[in-house]
PANU-815673 format. One record per residue (C-alpha): x, y negated, z; residue in three letters. Coordinates in pm, 1 decimal, padded with zeros to 6 digits. Layout:
N
        X        Y        Z residu
        X        Y        Z    ala
...
//
This chain:
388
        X        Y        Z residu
  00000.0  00000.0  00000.0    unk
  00152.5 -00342.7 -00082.0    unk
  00009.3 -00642.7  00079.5    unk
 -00034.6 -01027.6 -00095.6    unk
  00265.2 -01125.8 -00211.8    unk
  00468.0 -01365.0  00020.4    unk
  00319.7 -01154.5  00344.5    unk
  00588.3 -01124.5  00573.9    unk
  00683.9 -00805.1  00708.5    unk
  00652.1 -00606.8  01026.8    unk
  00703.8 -00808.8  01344.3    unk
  00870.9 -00829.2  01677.7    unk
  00757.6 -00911.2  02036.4    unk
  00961.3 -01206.5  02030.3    unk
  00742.5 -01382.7  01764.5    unk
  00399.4 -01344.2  01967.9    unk
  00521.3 -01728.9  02095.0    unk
  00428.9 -01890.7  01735.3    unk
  00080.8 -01886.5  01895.7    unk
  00092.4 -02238.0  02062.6    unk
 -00256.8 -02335.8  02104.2    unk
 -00435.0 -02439.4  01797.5    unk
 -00800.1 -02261.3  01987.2    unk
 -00703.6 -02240.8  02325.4    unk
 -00980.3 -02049.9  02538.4    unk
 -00997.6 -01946.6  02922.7    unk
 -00791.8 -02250.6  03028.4    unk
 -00873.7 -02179.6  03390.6    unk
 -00857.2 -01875.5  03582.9    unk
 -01138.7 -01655.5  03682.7    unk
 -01242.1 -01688.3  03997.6    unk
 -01197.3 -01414.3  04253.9    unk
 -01451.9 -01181.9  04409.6    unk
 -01573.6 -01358.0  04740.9    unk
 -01577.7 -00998.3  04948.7    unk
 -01801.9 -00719.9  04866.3    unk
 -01786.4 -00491.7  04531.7    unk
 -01606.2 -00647.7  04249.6    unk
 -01816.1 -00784.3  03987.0    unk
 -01918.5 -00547.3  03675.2    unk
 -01612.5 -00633.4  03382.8    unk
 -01634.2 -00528.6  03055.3    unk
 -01641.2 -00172.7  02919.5    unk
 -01460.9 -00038.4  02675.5    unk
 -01559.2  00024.9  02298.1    unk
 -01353.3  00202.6  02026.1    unk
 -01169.1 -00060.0  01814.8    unk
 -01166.6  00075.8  01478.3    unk
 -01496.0 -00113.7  01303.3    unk
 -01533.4 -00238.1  00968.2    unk
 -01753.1 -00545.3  00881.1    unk
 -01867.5 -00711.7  00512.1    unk
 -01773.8 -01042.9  00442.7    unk
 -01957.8 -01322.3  00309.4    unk
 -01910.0 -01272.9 -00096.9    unk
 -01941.9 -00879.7 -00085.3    unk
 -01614.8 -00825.7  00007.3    unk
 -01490.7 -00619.7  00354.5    unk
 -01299.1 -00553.0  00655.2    unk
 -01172.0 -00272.1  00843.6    unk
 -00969.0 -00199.1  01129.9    unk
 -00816.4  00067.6  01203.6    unk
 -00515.0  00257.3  01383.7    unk
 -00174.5  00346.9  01225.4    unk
  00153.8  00503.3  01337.5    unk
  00205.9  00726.1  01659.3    unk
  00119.3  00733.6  01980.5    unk
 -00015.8  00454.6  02216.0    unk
  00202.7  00573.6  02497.9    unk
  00559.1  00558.3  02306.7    unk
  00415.9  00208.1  02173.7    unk
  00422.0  00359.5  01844.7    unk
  00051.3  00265.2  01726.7    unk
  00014.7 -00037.2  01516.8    unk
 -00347.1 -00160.6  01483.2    unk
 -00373.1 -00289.1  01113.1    unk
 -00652.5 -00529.3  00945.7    unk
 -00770.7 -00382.1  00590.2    unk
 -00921.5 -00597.9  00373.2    unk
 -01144.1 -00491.0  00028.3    unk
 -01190.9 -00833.3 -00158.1    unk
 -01505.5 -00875.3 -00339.7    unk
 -01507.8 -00725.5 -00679.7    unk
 -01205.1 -00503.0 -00603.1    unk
 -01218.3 -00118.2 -00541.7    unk
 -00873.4 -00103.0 -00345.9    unk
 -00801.5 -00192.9  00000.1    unk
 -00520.0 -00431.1  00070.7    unk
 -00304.2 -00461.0  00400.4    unk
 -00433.5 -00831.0  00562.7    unk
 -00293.1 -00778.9  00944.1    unk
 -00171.9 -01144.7  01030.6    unk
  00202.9 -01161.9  01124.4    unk
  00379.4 -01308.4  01409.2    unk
  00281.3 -01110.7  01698.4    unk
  00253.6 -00721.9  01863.6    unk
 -00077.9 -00537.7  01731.6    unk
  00021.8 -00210.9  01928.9    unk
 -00269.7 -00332.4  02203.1    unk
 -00576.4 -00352.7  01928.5    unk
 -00739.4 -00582.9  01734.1    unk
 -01069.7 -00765.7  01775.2    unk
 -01206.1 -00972.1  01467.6    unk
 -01507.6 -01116.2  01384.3    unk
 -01631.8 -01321.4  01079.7    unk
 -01844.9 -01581.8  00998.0    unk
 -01948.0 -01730.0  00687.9    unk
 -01649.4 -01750.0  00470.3    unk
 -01403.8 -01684.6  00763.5    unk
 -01235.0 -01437.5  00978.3    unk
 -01103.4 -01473.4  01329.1    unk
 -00911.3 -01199.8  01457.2    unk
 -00792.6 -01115.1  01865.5    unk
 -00469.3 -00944.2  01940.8    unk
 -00501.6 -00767.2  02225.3    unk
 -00237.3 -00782.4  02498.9    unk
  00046.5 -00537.5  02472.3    unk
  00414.1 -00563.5  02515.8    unk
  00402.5 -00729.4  02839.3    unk
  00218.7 -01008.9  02717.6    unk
 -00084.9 -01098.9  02949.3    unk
 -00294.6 -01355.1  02686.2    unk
 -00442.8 -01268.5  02371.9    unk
 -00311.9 -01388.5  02037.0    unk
 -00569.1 -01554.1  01772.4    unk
 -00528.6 -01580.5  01407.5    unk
 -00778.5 -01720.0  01159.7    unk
 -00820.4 -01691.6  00758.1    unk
 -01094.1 -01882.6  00567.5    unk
 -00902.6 -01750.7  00263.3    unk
 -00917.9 -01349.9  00265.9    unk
 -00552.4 -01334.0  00412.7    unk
 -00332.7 -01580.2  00173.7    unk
 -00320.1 -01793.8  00467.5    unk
 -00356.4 -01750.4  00881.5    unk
 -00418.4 -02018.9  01143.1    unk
 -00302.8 -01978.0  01440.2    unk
 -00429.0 -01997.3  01838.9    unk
 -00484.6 -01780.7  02177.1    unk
 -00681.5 -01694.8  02414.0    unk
 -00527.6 -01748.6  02785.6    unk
 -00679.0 -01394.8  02920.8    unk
 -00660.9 -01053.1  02785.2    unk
 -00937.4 -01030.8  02526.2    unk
 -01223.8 -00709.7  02638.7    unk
 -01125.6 -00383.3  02476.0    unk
 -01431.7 -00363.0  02267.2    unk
 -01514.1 -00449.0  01868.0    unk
 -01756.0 -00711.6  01970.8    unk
 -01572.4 -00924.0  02218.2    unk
 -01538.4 -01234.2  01975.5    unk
 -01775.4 -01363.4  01856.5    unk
 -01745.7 -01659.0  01556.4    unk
 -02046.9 -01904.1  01459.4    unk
 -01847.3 -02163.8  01207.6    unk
 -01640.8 -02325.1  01390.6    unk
 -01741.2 -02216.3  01767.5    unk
 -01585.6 -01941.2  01961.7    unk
 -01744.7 -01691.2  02192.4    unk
 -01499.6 -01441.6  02396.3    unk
 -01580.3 -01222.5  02605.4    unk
 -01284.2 -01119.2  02877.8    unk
 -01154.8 -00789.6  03017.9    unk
 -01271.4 -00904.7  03370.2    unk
 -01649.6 -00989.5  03242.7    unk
 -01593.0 -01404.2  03212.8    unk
 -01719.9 -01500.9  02880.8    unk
 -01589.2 -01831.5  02730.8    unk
 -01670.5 -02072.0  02454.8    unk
 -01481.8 -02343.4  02276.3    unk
 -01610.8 -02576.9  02030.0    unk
 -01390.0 -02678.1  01676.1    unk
 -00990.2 -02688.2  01744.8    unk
 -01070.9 -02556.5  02107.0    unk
 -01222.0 -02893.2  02182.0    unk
 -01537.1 -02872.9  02435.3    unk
 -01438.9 -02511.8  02704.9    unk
 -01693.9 -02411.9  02848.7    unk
 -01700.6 -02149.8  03059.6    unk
 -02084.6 -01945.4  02971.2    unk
 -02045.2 -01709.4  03274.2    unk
 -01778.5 -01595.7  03543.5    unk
 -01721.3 -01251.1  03666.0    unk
 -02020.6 -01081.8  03772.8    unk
 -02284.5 -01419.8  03693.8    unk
 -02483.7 -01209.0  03418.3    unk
 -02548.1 -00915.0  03638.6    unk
 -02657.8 -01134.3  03952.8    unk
 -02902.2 -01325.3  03721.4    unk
 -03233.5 -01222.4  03804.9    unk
 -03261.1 -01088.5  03453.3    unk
 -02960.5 -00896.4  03499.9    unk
 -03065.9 -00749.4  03856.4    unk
 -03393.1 -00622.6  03680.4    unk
 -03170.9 -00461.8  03433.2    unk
 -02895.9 -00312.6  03709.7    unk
 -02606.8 -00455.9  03469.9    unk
 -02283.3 -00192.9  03507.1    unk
 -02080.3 -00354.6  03227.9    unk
 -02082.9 -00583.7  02970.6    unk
 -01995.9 -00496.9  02636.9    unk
 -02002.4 -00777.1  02383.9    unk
 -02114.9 -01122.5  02291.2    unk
 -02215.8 -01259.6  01944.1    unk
 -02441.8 -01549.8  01816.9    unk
 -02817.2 -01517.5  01762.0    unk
 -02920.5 -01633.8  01392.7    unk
 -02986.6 -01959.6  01566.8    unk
 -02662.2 -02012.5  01717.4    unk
 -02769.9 -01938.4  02094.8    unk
 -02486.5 -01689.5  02267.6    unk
 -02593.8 -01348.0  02350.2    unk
 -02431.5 -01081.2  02567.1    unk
 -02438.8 -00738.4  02585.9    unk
 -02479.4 -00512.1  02839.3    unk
 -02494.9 -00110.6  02974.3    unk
 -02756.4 -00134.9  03239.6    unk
 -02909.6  00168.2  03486.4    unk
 -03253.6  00040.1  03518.8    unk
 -03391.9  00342.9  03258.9    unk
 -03531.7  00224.3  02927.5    unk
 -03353.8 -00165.2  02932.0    unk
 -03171.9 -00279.6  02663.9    unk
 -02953.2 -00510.2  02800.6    unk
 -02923.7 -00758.1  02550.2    unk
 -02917.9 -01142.7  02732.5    unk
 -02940.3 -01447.8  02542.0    unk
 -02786.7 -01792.7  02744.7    unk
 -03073.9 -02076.0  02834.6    unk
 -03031.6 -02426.4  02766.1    unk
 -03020.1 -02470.0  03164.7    unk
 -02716.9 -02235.1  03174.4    unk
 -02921.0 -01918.5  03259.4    unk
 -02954.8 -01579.5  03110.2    unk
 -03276.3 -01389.7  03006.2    unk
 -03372.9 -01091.0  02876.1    unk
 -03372.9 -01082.1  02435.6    unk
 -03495.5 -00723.2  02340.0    unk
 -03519.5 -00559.8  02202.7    unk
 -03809.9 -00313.5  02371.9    unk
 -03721.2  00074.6  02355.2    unk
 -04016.3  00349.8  02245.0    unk
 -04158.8  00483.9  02526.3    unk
 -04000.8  00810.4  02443.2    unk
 -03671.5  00618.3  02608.2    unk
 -03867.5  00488.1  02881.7    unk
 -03697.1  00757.7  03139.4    unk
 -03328.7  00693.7  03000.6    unk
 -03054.6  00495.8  03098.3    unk
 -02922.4  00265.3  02825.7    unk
 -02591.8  00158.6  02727.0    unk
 -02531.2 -00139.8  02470.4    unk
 -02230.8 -00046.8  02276.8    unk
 -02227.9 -00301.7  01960.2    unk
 -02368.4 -00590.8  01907.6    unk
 -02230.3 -00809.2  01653.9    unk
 -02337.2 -01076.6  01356.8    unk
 -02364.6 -00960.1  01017.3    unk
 -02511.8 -01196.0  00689.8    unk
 -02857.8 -01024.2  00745.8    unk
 -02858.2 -01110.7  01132.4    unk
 -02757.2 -00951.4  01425.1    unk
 -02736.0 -00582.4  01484.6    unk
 -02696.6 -00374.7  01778.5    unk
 -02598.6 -00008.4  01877.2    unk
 -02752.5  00186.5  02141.5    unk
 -02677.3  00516.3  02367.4    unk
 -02984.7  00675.7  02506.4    unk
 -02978.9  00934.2  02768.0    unk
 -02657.7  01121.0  02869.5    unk
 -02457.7  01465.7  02799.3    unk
 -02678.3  01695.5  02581.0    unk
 -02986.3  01486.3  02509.4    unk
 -02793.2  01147.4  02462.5    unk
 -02894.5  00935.9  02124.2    unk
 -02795.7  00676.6  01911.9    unk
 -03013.4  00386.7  01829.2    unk
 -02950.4  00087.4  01595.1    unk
 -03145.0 -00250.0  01630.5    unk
 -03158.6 -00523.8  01393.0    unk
 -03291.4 -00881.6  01459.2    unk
 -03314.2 -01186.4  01134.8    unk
 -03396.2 -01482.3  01425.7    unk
 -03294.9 -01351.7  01792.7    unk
 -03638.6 -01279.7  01949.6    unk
 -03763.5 -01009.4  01689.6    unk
 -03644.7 -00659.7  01693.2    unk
 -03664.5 -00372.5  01483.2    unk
 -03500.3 -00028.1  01590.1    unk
 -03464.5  00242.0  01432.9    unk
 -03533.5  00636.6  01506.1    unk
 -03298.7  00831.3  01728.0    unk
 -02979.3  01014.8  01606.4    unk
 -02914.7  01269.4  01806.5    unk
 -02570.7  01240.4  01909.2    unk
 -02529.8  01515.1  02221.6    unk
 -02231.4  01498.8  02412.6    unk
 -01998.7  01417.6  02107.4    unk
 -01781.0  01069.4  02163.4    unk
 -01857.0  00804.4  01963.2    unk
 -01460.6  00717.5  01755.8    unk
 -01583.7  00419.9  01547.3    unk
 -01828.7  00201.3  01462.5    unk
 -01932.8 -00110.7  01231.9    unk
 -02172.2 -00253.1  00981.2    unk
 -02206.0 -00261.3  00593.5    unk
 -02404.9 -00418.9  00357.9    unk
 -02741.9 -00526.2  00427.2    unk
 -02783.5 -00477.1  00789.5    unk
 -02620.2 -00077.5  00783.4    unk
 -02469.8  00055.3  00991.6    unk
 -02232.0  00356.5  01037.4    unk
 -02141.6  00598.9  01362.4    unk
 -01814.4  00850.0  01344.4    unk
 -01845.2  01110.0  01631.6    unk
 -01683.3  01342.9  01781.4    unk
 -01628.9  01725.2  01575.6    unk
 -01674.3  01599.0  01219.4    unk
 -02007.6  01453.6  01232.0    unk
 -02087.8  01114.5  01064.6    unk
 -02401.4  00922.0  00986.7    unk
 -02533.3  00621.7  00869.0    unk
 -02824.8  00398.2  00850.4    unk
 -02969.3  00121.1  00566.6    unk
 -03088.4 -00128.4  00713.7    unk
 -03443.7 -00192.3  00890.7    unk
 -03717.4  00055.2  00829.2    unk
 -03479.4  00302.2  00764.5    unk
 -03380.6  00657.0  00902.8    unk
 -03039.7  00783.3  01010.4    unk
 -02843.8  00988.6  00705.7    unk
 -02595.6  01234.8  00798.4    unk
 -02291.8  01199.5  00598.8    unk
 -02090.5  01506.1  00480.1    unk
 -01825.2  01625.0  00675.8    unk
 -01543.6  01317.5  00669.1    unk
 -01222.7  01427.6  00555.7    unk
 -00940.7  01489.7  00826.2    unk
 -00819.2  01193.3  00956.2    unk
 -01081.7  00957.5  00897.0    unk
 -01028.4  00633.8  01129.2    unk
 -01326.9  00431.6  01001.4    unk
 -01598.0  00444.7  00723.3    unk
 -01718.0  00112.5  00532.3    unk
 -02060.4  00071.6  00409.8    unk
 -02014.0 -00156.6  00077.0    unk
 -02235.5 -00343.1 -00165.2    unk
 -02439.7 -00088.2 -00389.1    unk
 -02475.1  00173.4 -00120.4    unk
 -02107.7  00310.9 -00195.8    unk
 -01933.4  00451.5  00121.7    unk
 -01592.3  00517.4  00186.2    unk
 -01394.7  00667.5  00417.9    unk
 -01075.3  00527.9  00560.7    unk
 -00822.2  00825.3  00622.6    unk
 -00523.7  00774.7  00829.1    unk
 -00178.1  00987.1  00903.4    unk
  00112.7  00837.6  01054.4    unk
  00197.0  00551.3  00803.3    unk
  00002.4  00710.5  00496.1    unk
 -00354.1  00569.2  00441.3    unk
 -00585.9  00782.4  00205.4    unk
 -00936.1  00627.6  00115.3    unk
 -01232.9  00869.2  00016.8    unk
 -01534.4  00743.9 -00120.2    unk
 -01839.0  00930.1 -00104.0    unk
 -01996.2  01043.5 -00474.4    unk
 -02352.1  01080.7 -00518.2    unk
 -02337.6  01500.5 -00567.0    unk
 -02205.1  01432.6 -00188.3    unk
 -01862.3  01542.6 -00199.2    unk
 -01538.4  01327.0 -00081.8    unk
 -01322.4  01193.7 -00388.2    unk
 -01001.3  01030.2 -00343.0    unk
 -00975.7  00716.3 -00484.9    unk
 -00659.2  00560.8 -00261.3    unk
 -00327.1  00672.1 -00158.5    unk
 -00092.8  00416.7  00011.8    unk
  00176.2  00344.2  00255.0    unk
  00194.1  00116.1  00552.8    unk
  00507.6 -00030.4  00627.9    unk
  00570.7  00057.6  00973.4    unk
  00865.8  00012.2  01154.0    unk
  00873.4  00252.2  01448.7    unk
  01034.5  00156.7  01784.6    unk
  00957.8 -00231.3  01691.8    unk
  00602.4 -00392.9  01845.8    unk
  00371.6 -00436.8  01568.0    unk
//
């Protein structure tokens, strides 16, 4: 795989101090815990996603290299331009990736979140409004959650949501911080008591630009989906579960902003009887969900969105599915091919498969007779023993 000519190459820890500020998020610390059990922080998602981007192009994210103990997994950015059928290395230079990436995009723009690795204790930014030619560059003063929804973009405003459960927001250039909730403050809402909030696991915009967070509650049948009051509040946003769910606990595991609104992935129900559910929502109060995928005890490895509200679920043992849009039923995908890190749900229904060993990505894309055909074989330039 070659990336855009004039990329630079594979980076060291040293260079993670280029980011000097240009968004500059969680300026203050979090306050500590005054006695008692320490608030609910956030949970943790699996990273690799992939997303569409305004124009009909896409992103992906996925893991590369070795193991995360010996430091030798680099996190890489994949991008798949409109128009194009190959996938292009976009990962922004300068700093360590080995901790994860977060990204999120809005109109014509991406915003991506190094996570903290290498001894660093902040998290990286790095913008594009230009598929990758060209990188802005800020951070974020805390370690960024470990989930694919914990930045959130809406033009030019920022929404973060932090390892310990803060979640911040910063207006254009990092101008106007303002802190949306401190450890602990959505669960001790009185929405969040009703829902008996455990974690939170992701923020994003409502179609009309009011901040929403996510949340696993243990109150049975709650989605814990909380959108922020003009008085600085939280209440409850949907959407309602069928009453088949009413006896289940709930966990929130996506919920992100797509270019057909925002869409949201649920867990119903735990170890043998445990399903997946996907919401969709056009303007923040109206929900539609879709059937239950029976999911069992397998672990959910990735997740993300496609074209026109889809979305996509790789489990556990082989087992993949995905669904249209709203109105739609789950569709269980053929076995993915070994490897797969990610799938990505394009324009015109096509689906491919993101394949990854060591340094050598294969992409698969799904023909209609339902069979796997290889349409990509590259290499990413990884320097093992370096930091990203």
């Amino acid at each position: 795989m070659t990336a855009r000519p004039g990329r630079p190459g594979r980076r060291s820890a040293g260079t993670a101090v280029l980011f000097a500020g240009a968004v500059l998020l969680a300026g203050c610390a979090s306050p500590a815990t005054q006695g008692g059990a320490p608030p609910p922080a956030a949970a943790a998602v699996p990273l690799a996603t992939s997303m569409t981007a305004a124009g009909g192009g896409a992103w992906a994210i996925v893991a590369t290299g070795g193991k995360t103990a010996d430091e030798n997994q680099f996190w890489e950015l994949l991008a798949r331009p409109a128009g194009s059928t190959q996938w292009e290395l976009e990962t922004p230079p300068g700093v360590a990736d080995n901790g994860g990436l977060v990204a999120s995009a809005s109109g014509g723009s991406l915003t991506v979140a190094f996570r903290p690795s290498q001894g660093l204790t902040f998290s990286p930014l790095a913008s594009t409004s230009d598929d990758g030619t060209t990188w802005g560059t800020g951070l974020i003063d805390a370690p960024v959650a470990a989930g694919p929804d914990a930045l959130a973009a809406n033009g030019r405003t920022l929404l973060a949501l932090l390892s310990d459960g803060t979640i911040d927001q910063a207006g254009p250039a990092g101008a106007g911080l303002t802190r949306l909730a401190a450890p602990g403050a959505v669960a001790a809402s009185p929405a969040g008591r009703r829902c008996q909030v455990t974690s939170l696991t992701a923020v994003a915009y409502a179609p009309s630009g009011i901040p929403l967070a996510a949340a696993s509650c243990t109150r049975p049948g709650t989605a814990g989906i909380f959108a922020r009051t003009a008085a600085g509040t939280w209440q409850v946003a949907g959407p309602a579960l069928p009453a088949t769910l009413a006896s289940r606990p709930v966990r929130m595991l996506r919920l992100t902003g797509t270019t057909a609104g925002d869409t949201a992935l649920l867990a119903s129900g735990t170890g043998s009887t445990a399903s997946l559910l996907a919401a969709w929502t056009a303007n923040g109060t109206r929900w539609t969900t879709s059937p239950p995928l029976t999911a069992g005890s397998r672990q959910l490895l990735a997740s993300g969105t496609g074209a026109g509200g889809a979305a996509w679920v790789l489990l556990a043992g082989g087992r993949a599915a995905a669904i249209a849009g709203p109105g739609a039923a789950w569709r269980q995908l053929p076995a993915p091919p070994p490897g797969t890190a990610a799938l990505a749900v394009l324009p015109g229904g096509t689906t491919d498969a993101l394949a990854v060993a060591g340094a050598t990505l294969t992409v698969y894309q799904l023909t209609p007779a339902g069979t796997w055909s290889r349409t990509q074989f590259a290499k990413i330039p990884i320097q093992y023993g370096s930091s990203g």
